[in-house]
N, C-alpha and C positions, 0 to 999 in steps of 0.2 A: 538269663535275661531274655524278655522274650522280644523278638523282633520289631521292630522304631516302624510305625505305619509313616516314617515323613521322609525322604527320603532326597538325595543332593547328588551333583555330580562338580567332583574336585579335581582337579588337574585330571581328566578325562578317565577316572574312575567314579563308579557308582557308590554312594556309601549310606547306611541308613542315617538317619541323625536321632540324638536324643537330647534330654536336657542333661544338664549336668547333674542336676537331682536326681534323674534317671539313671544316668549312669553312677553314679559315687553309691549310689543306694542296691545297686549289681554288680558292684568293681568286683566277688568272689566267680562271676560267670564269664568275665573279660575273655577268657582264654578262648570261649565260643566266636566272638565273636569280632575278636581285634582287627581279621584282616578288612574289617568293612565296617571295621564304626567311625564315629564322630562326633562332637559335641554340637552344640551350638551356643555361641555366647552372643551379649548382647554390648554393643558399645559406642554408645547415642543411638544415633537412627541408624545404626546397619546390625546386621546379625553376622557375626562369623562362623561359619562351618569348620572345625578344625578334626583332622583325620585323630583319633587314637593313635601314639605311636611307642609299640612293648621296646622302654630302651632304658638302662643307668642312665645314658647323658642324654644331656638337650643338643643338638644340632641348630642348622642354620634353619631347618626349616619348621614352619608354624605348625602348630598342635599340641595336643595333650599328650603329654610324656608322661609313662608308668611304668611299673611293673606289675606282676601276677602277685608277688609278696610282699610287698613296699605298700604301708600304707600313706606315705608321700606320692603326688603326683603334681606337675610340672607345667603350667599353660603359657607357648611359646606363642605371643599374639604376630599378625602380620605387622612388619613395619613400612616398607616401602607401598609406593602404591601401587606396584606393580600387584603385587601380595595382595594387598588390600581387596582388589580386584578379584584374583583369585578365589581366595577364600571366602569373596561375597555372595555365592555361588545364588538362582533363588531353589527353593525349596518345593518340592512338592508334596502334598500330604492326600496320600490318597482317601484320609477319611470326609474329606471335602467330595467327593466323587459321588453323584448322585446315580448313574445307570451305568452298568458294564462299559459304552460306549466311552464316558471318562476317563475310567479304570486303563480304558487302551489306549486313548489320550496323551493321557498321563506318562505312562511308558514307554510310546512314541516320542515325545516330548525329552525325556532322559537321554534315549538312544540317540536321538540330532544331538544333544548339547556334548557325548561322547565319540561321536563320530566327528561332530565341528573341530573339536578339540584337536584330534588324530590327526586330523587332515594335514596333509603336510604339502607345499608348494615344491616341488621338485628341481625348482629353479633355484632356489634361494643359498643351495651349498648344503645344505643341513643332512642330506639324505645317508641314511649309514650305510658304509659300506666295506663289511670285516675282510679279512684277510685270509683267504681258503691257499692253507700253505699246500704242499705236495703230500705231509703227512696226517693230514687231518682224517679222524677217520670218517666211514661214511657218514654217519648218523650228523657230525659236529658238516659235515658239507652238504646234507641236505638241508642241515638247519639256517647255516650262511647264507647258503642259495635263496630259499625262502623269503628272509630279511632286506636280502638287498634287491629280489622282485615287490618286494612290499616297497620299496620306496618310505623308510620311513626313520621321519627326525627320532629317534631312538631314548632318547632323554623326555618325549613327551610321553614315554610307559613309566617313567621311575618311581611311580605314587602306585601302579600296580604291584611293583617289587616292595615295599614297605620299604624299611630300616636297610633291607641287605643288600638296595638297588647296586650299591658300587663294586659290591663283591660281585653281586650276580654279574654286572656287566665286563666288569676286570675276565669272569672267565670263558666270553665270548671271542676274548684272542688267543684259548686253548684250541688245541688239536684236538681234544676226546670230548667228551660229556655222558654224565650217567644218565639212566631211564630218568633216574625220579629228576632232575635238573631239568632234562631235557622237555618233560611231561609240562615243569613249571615253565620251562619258555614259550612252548607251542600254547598252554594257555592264556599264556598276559600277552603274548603278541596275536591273538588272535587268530591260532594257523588250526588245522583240521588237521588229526595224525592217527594213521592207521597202520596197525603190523599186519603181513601177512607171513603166512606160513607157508612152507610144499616141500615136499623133496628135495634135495640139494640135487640130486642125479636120478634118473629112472632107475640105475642099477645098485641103487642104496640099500642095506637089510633091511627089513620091514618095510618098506616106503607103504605112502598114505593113500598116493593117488589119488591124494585130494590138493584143494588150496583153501587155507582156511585164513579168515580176515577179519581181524576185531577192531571196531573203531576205539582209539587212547583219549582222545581228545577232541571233542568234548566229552565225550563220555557218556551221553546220552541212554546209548542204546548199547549194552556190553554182552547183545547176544553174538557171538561166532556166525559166523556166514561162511558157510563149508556147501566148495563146489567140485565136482569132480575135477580134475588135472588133466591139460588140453593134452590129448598123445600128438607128437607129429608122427605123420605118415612116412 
C-alpha cells in the first residue's frame, strides 16, 4: 500500500489516514504499515480517525480491529464524548498544499497538536515516577532516570505502544531490559540514545585507543564517530 498523503494526529501520535476502500482494497500490505495507519469513517457531520489495531479481540479502545490473515475485520467506534473528541482529530492533506512553504505548514501544524498532547502539567499528580530499586541494572536506570526528568503523564504514549502498551509498561517496574525493548522505549518516549565504546582499562590486550560512539536512536546518522582516547598524564 502505498503511503495516505492525508494525514492525523491521535492520541499524540502521527498516523497516515486512508479510506476504508483504501485500506480493505491493501489489507495483503497491512503488515507495512499497521504501526501508523488509520481509517477514517464518516458518521453525520463528524469524520472519525480510527488507529489500525493487528489484535484477535476488540478491547476498550476505538479502532479497526484485524488481523494479517483474517479476512474479518472489526470497527470499534468511539462511544463516550470524551472519545468522540479524541478520535475527531482534523485532518491534514498535504495534497491541498500549494508551495513548499505549506508543505512545512503543514508539518508544523501536526508537531503542535503532538507536542500539545504531550504536555503534561506537572502539578496535577500525573507525572510518572518508576522505581529504581538497588538491582536495577545500568541500562533499566538510565532509562528511569530519563522518564522521571521528562516529567511525563506516561499513559499519554500508550497509542505509541500499539496493542502491547500494557505489557510494555508492566515491564518498566523490571530491573533489566534488552537492547531491542530498550531501543523501543527511547523511541516512543522521545529520548536520544547513544553507545559508546573504549577500552575497559589502558592495560587491556589489544586495546583500541580509541572511543568510538554510534547514535541508536534516532538513528538518523549510523556512522561511528571514532576519537582517539584521552591518555591522563
Amino acid at each position: 500500500m502505498s503511503i495516505s498523503e492525508k494525514y492525523a494526529v491521535v492520541n499524540g501520535k502521527s498516523v497516515n489516514v486512508y479510506t476504508q476502500e483504501q485500506f480493505f482494497e491493501n489489507k495483503r500490505d497491512i503488515e507495512d504499515i499497521q504501526d501508523n495507519a488509520a481509517v477514517e469513517i464518516q458518521k453525520g457531520d463528524t469524520t472519525y480517525v480510527l488507529p489500525v489495531r493487528i489484535s484477535n479481540t476488540v478491547s476498550d479502545k476505538p479502532g479497526l480491529y484485524t488481523t494479517l490473515l483474517s479476512p474479518i475485520s472489526f470497527i470499534k467506534e468511539p462511544q463516550t464524548d470524551k472519545e468522540k473528541k479524541q478520535y475527531s482529530p482534523d485532518i491534514v492533506d498535504f495534497r491541498d498544499a500549494k508551495n513548499i512553504q505549506e508543505v512545512i505548514d503543514m508539518n508544523e501544524s501536526l508537531d503542535l497538536q503532538i507536542n500539545t498532547f504531550l504536555e503534561t502539567d506537572i502539578d496535577d499528580g500525573k507525572t510518572y515516577k518508576p522505581n529504581i530499586s538497588p538491582n536495577c541494572s545500568p541500562e533499566m536506570r538510565g532509562l528511569k532516570t530519563s522518564l522521571i526528568e521528562k516529567h511525563i503523564d506516561i499513559n499519554k504514549y500508550s497509542e505509541r505502544f500499539g496493542n502491547n502498551w500494557i505489557n510494555d509498561k508492566r515491564k518498566l517496574d523490571s530491573d533489566d531490559v534488552s537492547l531491542y525493548l530498550l531501543r523501543r522505549y527511547a523511541e516512543n518516549f522521545d529520548l536520544r540514545m547513544d553507545i559508546e565504546f573504549s577500552d575497559r582499562s589502558p592495560d587491556v590486550p589489544n586495546p583500541m585507543n580509541k572511543t568510538i560512539r554510534i547514535n541508536v536512536i534516532p538513528g538518523i546518522d549510523s556512522t561511528p564517530v571514532i576519537e582517539d582516547a584521552k591518555r591522563e598524564n
